[in-house]
C-alpha positions as CSV (number, residue, x, y, z in Angstrom):
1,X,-60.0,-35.3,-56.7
2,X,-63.3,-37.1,-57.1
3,X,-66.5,-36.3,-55.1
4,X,-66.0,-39.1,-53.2
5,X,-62.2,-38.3,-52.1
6,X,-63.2,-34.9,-51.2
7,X,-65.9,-36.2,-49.4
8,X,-63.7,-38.9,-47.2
9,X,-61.0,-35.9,-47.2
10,X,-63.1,-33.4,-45.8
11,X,-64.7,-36.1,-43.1
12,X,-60.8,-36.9,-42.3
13,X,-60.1,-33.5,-41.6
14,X,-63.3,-32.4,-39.9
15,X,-62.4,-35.6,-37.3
16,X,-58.3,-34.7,-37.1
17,X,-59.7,-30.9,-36.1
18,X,-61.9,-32.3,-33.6
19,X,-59.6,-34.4,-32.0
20,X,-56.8,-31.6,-32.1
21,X,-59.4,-29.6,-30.5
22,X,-60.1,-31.9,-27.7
23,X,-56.1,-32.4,-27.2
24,X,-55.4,-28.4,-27.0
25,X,-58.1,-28.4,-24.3
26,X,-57.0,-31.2,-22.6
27,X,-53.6,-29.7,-22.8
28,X,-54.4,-26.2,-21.6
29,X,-56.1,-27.7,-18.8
30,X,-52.8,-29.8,-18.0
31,X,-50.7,-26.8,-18.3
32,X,-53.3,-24.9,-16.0
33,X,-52.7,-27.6,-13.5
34,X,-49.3,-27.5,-13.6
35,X,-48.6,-24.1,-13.6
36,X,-50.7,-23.8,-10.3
37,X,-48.2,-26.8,-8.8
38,X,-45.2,-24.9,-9.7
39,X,-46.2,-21.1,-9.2
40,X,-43.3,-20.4,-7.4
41,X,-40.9,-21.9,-9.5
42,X,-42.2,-20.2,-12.8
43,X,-42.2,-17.1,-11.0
44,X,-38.5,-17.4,-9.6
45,X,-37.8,-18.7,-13.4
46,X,-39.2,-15.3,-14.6
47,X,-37.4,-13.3,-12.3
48,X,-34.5,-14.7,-12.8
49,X,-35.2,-14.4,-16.7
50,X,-36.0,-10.5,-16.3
51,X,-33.1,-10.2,-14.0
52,X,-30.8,-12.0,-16.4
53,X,-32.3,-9.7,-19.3
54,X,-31.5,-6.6,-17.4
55,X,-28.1,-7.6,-17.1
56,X,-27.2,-8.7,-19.8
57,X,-28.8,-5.4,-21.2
58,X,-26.5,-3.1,-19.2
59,X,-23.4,-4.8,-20.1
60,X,-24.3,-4.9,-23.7
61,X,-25.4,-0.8,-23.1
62,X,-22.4,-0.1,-21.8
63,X,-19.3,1.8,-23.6
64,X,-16.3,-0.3,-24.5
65,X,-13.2,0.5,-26.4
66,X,-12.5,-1.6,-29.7
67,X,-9.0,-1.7,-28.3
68,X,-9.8,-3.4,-25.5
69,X,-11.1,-6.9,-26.6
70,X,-11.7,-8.8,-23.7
71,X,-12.5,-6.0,-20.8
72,X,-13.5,-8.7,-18.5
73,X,-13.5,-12.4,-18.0
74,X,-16.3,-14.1,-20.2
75,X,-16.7,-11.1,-22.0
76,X,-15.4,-9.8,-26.2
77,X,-15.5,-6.8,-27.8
78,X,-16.1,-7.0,-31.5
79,X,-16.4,-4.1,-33.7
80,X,-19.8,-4.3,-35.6
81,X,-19.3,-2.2,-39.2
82,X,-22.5,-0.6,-40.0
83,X,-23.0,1.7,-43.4
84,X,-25.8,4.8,-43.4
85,X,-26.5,5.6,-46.4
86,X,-29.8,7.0,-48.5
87,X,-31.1,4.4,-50.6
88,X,-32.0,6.3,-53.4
89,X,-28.3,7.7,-53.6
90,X,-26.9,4.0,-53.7
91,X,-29.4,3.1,-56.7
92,X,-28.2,6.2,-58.4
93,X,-24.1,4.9,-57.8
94,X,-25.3,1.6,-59.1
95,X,-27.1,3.1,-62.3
96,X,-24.1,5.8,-63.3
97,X,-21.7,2.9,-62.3
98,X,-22.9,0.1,-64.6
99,X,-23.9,-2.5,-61.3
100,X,-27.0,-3.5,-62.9
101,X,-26.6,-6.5,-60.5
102,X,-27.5,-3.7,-57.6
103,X,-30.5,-2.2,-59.2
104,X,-32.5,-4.4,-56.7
105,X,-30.3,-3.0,-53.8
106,X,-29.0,-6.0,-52.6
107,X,-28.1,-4.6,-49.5
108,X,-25.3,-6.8,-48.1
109,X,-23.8,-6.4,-51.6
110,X,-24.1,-3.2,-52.2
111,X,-22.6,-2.3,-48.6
112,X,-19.7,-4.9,-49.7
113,X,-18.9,-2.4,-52.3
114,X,-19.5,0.6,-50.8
115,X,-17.4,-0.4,-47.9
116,X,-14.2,-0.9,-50.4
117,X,-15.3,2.3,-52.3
118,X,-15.6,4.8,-49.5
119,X,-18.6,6.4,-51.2
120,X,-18.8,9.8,-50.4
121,X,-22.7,9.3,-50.0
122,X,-22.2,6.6,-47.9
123,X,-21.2,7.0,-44.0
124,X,-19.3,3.8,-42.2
125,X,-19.4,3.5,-38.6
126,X,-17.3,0.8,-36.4
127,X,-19.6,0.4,-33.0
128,X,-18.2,-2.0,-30.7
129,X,-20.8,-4.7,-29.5
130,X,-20.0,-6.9,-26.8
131,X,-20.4,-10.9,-26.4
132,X,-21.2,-12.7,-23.3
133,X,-20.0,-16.3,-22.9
134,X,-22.8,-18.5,-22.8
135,X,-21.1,-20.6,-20.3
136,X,-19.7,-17.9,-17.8
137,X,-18.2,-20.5,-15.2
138,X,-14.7,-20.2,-15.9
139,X,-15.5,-16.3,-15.9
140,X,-16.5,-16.4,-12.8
141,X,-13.6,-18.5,-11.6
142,X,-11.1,-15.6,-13.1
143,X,-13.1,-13.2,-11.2
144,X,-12.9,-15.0,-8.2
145,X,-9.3,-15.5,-8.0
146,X,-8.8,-11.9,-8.4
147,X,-11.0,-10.5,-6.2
148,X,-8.8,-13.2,-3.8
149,X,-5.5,-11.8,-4.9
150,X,-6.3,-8.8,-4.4
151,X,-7.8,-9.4,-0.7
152,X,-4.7,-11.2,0.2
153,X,-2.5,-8.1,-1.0
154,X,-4.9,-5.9,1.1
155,X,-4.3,-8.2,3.9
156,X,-0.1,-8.3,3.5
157,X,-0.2,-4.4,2.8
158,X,-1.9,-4.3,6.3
159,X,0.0,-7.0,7.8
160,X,3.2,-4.7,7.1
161,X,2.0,-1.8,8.7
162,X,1.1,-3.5,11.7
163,X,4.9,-5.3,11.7
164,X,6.5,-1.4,11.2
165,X,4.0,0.1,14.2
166,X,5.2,-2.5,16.2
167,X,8.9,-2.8,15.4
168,X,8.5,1.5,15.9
169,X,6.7,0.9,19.0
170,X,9.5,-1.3,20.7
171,X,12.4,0.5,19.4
172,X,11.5,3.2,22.1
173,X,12.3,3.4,25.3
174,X,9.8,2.1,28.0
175,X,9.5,5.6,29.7
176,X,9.0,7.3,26.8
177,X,5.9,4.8,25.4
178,X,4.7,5.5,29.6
179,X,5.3,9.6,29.1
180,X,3.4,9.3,25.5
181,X,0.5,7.7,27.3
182,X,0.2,9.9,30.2
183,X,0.4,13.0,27.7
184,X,-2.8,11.7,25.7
């Protein structure tokens, strides 16, 4: 680049930093603006965020069975293989083994192989991790008709006690629902 290309280069550049300058500026002041217009929204959006976050955290935290794979509506259980293993030890396989192509520890390959091996260096673990539906609106409509069918049995369960009080009640005599009162 010539003297005079650097120069109308550096003059570009100089102008395109001033200019991006002013537009951050003007921006940040924007943004100020309109943060103070909607305060009460970005806070309820960061609530609702943390919330979310917390949630989402406990039901990951939780324990699940690998032999359960969906333990509830809008949620999978996958087990997750994970491989401990010293680093040095799986060099040392690679070098006494001939897998030059491992020297560099290509991890995912090396665990590919190790996993088929059964290494005695190497120790595999199977950890169930959980996966939320993004879209949790038809869990939430399984959920709902449960917790329904299982008010409604509630309800008939209760229902048919009622029924076999009263069919007990009548099938005595008159007097002796009168005597039962007057003992009480």
């Amino acid at each position: 680049m010539e003297t005079l290309e650097l120069d109308a280069a550096v003059y570009d550049l100089a102008e395109r930093r001033a200019e991006l300058a002013r537009l951050q500026a003007k921006l940040a002041q924007d943004q100020a603006v309109f943060d103070a217009a909607h305060k009460d929204t970005i806070d309820l959006i960061r609530q609702n965020r943390d919330f979310v976050a917390k949630v989402e955290a406990e039901i990951r935290g939780a324990d699940y069975s690998a032999d359960d794979r969906h333990p509830a509506p809008g949620l999978s259980v996958k087990e997750l293989t994970t491989l401990a293993y010293p680093e040095i030890k799986a060099l040392e396989w690679a070098i006494t083994n001939q897998h030059g192509n491992l020297l560099s520890l290509k991890r995912a390959a090396f665990e590919k192989v190790a996993e088929g091996l059964r290494l005695p260096f190497v120790t595999i673990s199977k950890i169930p991790t959980v996966t939320i539906a993004r879209d949790l609106s038809q869990a939430v409509a399984e959920i709902a008709a449960r917790w329904q069918a299982e008010r409604e049995a509630d309800f008939r369960a209760a229902a048919k006690r009622w029924i076999a009080d009263e069919e007990q009640l009548a099938s005595k005599p008159a007097e002796q629902l009168i005597t039962g009162c007057e003992a009480e």
